[in-house]
N, C-alpha and C positions, 0 to 999 in steps of 0.2 A: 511510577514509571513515566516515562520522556518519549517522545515519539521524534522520529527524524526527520526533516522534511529540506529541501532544497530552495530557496528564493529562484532560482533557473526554473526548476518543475516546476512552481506555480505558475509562473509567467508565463513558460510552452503553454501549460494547461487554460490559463487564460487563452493566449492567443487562439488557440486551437477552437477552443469554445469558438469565440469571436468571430474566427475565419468562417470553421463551420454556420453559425446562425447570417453571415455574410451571404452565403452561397446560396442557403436553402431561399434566402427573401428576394435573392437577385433576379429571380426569371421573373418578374413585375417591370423588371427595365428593362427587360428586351433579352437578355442570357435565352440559350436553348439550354430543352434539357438535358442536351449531353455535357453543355458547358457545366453546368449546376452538379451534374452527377460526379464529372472531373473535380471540381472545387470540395466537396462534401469526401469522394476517394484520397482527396491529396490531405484534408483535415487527418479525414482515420489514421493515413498515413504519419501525422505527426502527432496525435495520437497514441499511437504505436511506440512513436519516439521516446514520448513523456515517459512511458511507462519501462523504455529499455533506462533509459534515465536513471528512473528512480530506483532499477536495477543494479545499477552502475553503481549509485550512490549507498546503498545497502549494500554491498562488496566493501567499498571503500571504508566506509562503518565496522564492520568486521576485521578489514585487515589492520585497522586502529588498534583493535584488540590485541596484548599481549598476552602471552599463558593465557589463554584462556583454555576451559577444556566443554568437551559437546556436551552439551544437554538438552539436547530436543527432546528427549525421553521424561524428561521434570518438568516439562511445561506441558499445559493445557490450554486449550480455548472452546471459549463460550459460542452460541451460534448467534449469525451475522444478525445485525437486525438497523435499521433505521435511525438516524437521529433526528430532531427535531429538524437540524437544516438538512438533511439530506443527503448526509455522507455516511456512509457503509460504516458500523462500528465493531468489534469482537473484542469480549474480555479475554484477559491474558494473565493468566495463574503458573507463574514458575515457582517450583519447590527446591528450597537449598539443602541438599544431601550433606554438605560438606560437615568441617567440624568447625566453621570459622564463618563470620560472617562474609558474603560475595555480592558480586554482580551479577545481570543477568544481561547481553544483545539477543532479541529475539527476532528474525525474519518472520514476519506474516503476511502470503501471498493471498490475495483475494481472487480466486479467479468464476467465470462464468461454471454452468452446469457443464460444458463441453471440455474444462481446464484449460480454457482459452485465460490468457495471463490479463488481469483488467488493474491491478494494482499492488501495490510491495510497499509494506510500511517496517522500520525497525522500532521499536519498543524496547527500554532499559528496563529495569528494576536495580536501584541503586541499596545497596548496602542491606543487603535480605539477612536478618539472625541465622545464625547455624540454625536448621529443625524447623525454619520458619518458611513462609510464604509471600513473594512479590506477586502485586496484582497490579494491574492496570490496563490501558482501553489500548486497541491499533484502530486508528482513525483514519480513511481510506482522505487521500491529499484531495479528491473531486469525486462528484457524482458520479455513480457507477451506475451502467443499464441495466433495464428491470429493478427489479424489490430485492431487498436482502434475503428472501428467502429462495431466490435465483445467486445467488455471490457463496461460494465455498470459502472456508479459509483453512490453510494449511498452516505448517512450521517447515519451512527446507530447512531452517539452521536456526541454533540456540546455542547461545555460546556463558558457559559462567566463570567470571574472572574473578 
């Protein structure tokens, strides 16, 4: 399986890092803390962005897709858990019903306990046996707040071509 990711959404997500860790250290040189709270609100704000982003870019992924037909129903996911550096992981198990071998796009949304949206990764499984099984990892693009066992993940879409 392939994971999607964007050169643009990294970069937001650096920046955003960046700005943010900017803002928090800046009231040492004189920043009030409303200034500091404004900097740190305008971060989340883009933030926010990153993650319509990569929204955007998993749409666009999908409507790449030709013929495809839904199978949210044939896949499965593992629960979230940790990696070594620190990025949210889930395995991702699609089963090919068909009678030929397929593909698989899969949307996996990672959101907080409140389905507050924190990340969207798409996942392939390329050329799955009729009867057989695609597996592979969805790799959240950055660090997510709290522990994986705060991070949900769902499926909105599975697509097998």
């Amino acid at each position: 399986m392939t994971r999607w990711t964007t050169a643009a959404l990294l970069t937001a997500l650096a920046l955003t890092g960046l700005t943010g860790l900017t803002g928090l250290t800046a009231c040492s040189d004189g920043d009030s803390p409303s200034s500091v709270a404004s900097k740190v609100a305008s971060a989340a704000s883009r933030a926010g962005d990153a993650v319509a982003s990569a929204t955007a870019e998993a749409g666009k992924r999908f409507d790449d897709i030709k013929n495809g037909v839904d199978a949210k129903d044939d896949v499965r996911l593992g629960t979230p858990a940790t990696a070594s550096d620190g990025r949210t992981t889930v395995a991702v198990t699609a089963a090919n019903s068909a009678d030929s071998a397929k593909s698989f796009a899969v949307q996996v949304d990672l959101t907080d306990g409140t389905g507050k949206l924190l990340d969207t990764v798409v996942v392939t499984a390329r050329d799955v046996p009729a009867g057989g099984t695609g597996k592979g990892t969805a790799r959240s693009t950055h660090d997510l707040p709290g522990n994986a066992g705060d991070v949900r993940a769902k499926v909105p879409r599975a697509v097998r071509y």
